[in-house]
Structures are given as C-alpha cells and as structure tokens.
N, C-alpha and C positions, 0 to 999 in steps of 0.2 A: 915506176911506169907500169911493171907486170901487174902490179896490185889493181892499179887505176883502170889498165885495159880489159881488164878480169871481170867490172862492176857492170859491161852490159852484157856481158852474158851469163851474170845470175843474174839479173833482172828480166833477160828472157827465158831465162828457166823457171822464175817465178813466176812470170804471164802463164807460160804451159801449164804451170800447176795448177792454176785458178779452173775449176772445174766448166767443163763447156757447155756441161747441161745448164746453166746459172742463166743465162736469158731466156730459156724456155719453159721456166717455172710460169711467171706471169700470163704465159701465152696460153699455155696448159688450161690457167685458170681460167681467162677469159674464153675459153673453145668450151671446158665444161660447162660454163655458164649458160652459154649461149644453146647447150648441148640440152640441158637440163629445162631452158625455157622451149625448146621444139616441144619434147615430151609434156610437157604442162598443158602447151597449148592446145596437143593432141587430147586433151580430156576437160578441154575449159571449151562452156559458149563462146564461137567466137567469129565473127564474119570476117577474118584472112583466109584464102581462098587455100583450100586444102592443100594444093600445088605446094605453094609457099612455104605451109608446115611442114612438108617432106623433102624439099630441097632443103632447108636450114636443119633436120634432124641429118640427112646424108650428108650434107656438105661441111658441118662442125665435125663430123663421127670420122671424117678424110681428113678433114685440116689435123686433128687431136694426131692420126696414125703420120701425118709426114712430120709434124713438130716432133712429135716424142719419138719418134722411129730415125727421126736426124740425128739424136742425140744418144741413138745403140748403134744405129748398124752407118752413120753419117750419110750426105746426102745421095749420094750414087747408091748405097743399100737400099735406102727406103724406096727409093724412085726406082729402082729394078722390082720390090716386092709391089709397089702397084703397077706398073707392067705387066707384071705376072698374072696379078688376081684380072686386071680389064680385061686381059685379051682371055687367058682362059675363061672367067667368068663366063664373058663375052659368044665367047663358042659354045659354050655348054651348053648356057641357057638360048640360044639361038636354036642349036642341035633342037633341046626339051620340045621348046614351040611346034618346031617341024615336022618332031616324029615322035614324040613323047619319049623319048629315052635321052637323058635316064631319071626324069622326076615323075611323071606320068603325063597324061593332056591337059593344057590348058592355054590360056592365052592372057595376055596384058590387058588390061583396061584403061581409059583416061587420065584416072588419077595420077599414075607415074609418071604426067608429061609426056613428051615429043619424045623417039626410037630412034636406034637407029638398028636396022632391018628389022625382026620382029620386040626388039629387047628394048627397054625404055634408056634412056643415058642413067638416070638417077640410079635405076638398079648396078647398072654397069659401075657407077662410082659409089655404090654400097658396100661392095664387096670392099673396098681397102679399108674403112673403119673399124668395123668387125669384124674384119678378118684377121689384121692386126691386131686389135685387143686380144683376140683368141690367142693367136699366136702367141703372144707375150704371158698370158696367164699360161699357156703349155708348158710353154719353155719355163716358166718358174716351178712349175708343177715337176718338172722329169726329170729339172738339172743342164746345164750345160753340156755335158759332160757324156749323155746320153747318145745314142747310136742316130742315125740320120734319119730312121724312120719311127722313132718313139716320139719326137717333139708332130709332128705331122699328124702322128696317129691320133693323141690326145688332143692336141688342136682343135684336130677336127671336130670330136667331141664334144668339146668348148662350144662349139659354132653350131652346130646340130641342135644344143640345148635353145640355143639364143632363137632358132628358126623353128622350133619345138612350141615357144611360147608364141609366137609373130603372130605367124603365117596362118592358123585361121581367124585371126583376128584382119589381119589384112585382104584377107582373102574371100570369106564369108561376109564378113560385118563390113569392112569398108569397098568388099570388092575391087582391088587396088588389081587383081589378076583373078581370075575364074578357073575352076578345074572342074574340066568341063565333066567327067564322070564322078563328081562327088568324092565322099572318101570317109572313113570311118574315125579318124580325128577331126569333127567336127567341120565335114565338107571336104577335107583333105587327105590324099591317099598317103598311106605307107610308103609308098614308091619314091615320094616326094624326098622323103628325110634320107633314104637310101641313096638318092641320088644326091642330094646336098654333100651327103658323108664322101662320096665319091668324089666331086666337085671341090671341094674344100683340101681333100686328102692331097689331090694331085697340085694346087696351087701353091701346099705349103710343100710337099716331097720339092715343088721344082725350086721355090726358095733356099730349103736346106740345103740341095746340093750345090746352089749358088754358091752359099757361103763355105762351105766344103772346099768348094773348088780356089774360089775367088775371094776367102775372107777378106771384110773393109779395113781398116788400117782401126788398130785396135786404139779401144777408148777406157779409159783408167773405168774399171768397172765402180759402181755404188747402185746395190739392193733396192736402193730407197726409190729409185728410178719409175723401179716395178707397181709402187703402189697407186700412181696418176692411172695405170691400165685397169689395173682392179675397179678402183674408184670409178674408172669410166661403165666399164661392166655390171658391176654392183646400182650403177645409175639407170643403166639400162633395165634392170630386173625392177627397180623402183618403180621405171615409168611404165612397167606391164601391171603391175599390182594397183599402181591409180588408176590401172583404166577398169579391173572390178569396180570402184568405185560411185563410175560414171552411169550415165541413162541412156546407154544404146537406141536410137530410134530409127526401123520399126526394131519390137522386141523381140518379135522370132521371125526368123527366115529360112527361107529354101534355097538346098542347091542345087545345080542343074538333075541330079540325079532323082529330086520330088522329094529328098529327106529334110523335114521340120529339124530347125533347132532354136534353138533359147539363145539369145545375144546375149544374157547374164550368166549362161552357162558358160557358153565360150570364154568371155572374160574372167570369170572366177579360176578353170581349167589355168587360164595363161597365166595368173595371177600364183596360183598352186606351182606350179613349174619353175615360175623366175623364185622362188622361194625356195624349192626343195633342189630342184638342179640345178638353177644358174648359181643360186643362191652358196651351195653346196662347190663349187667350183670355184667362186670366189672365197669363202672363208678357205678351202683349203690351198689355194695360190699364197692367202695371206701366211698363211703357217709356213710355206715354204721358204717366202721372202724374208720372216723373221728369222727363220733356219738360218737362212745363208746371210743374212748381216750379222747373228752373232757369232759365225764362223771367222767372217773378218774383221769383228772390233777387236 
C-alpha cells in the first residue's frame, strides 16, 4: 500500500519537472511572426492605414514581453514591470511635452493614434516591449548575480541604442512626433537620448529593486530562454536596415528649425547604428548566453 500511495506523488513531481516555459515556445513564435510582418509592412507599398502598422509593431513587441516575461519573472513579475514602464513612461513623457525636460521640446502628431493627456496610448504601451527586451539582453550581459544598479544601468544602454536608430526616422521622415527646435542628429536633439537614458534608467532601477525586495517564486532556470529576446532585438535592428532600402517620399526635408536633410541619409545613419550598436549588443548578449548554458550543461 506505501508503495501504491507513493505513485501520485511522483507523478506530481514529474508534472513539476516538465518545464513551464514549454507552451510558450509556439507563442513566442507566432508574436515574432506577426512582429516581423509589422516591420516588413513599414517598408512595403501598402494602403493599411499607417495607425494599423504601429499598433501591430507596439502591440506584438507587448504581447512577445508578457509571454516570455511569464515564463522568468511569472505572471505578477511581468505585470508589475509593465506597471512600471506605463506609468513612469507615462509621466515622463507627459512631464517632456509640457516643459521639455527632460528630452527637449516637442510634441505628438496623428500618427500615434488617440492620447491620453498629451502622450498617445501606443507610445505608452511601447515602452513594455522594448523595454523588456532590453532588460533581458542586460541582465544576460552583467550576470545575475550583479549589484541592483549594473543590470539598469546597461539596460538602459540597450534601449538608448534602439531609440538612437528610431527616432529620427520617426520623427523627421514619418513625423510620428515633431521636435519642435530641430537637433543635430538629423532633426533630433542630444537632450532627447539624455533624457530616454534617464527615463529607461529609473523604470528598470524600480523593477530591480522590485525583485530585490519581493523576488517571484523562482523558476528552474535554462539560458536558452534568453535567446527568443535577442532574436526579438536582433529583428528589430533588421527592420531598421530594410528601411535603407526603401524610397522615402519626399526625399529631403525640414525641421522646424529650417535645416535640410536627405530621407536617404537618415535611413542609411539608422541602418549604420542597428548594425554597429544594436548589432554589437546583440552578438555580445549571445556570447554571454552561451557563457552561462555551458556553465550548466
């Protein structure tokens, strides 16, 4: 009878062992997918109303961070880090609008959809995509194991590069947001990325000390987790380098400030960047990941 009584409880210890990330393989896949057809679309002729293409690059780039973010930090983790990123995002960039600190002046345009008070929603639900990705390429980058303000710090980094190639492509060429005093990265000011670094710094400092404080209920770790993030980022740097490709129209334009530039400029510039930085940030996330899986095979 001890023997017989014994058989359901290795059979629920063998359930626990079955890895939990194991349904949100597929999910992953189809979020990339879907992630990878935004960006395509952003550089193909196409009459879907531009709205449409930036809600489905934002709202895949959210889905990708709560699926894979369920399966590190489980669901209460992930859903306090976008908490985090909406509301601070949310204030920052409200702050920016109002009194230009701390990115410098500018304001929202149509393209990003409906606001709420000066800040469009889509941007507000941007920040968990890529913020997350960042995050995750950090934290493979410093180590676990790192002090509370190393993974933050790098992070930030991570996300600075990503906004390094974007933003005057978004900004100049599609006019997604205007700055209204120009700025010497092609329409866009220095101040802007100073204030992203700062912005990004404090969403991940208040995560870390989340987990600090309130670690989730721990999850049998595996490396290999790490590479859907990369992948996601590395996709990212992709779809900046097809838009070199494309036929900006018109070719050159002005920003508020009366300086001329080259739409082909700008795009090649983004294209240089998600190559050399982002690029550079992802192979060396991968070196890390492969670090620490052959640490525990």
């Amino acid at each position: 009878m001890g023997h017989t009584a014994s058989r359901p409880t290795v059979l629920m210890s063998q359930i626990a062992a079955v890895p939990r990330s194991f349904p949100a393989a597929p999910a992953l896949a189809l979020i990339l997918a879907a992630y990878a057809f935004a960006r395509t679309l952003e550089v193909l002729p196409t009459s879907i109303p531009r709205i449409c293409i930036v809600a489905l690059d934002v709202l895949s780039a959210m889905a990708f961070a709560l699926v894979d973010g369920a399966r590190r930090y489980r669901l209460r983790g992930i859903l306090v880090f976008a908490a985090i990123c909406i509301v601070v995002g949310n204030i920052i960039e409200n702050l920016g609008v109002a009194t230009g600190f701390p990115f410098g002046h500018y304001y929202f345009a149509e393209l990003m959809g409906p606001k709420l008070f000066h800040v469009p929603i889509l941007l507000g639900l941007a920040y968990i995509g890529m913020a997350y990705v960042s995050w995750t390429l950090g934290r493979l980058i410093v180590g676990n194991s790192a002090g509370v303000l190393a993974t933050p710090s790098v992070a930030a980094f991570i996300m600075v590069a990503w906004d390094l190639a974007q933003d005057p492509v978004w900004a100049t060429i599609l006019h997604g947001w205007v700055w209204r005093d120009g700025g010497p990265w092609f329409g866009v000011p220095v101040s802007n990325y100073l204030g992203w670094y700062l912005n990004v710094f404090l969403i991940y400092l208040c995560f870390a000390l989340y987990l600090r404080r309130r670690p989730p209920q721990p999850i049998p770790a595996n490396p290999a987790h790490g590479r859907a993030a990369i992948l996601f980022y590395a996709l990212c740097a992709v779809g900046n380098v097809a838009q070199a490709f494309g036929h900006p129209n018109p070719a050159e334009l002005t920003d508020p400030s009366g300086h001329q530039w080259r739409a082909a400029d700008i795009t090649a510039a983004s294209a240089l960047v998600s190559i050399f930085v982002m690029g550079a940030f992802a192979v060396l996330a991968w070196i890390r990941l492969n670090q620490q899986q052959a640490t525990t095979d």
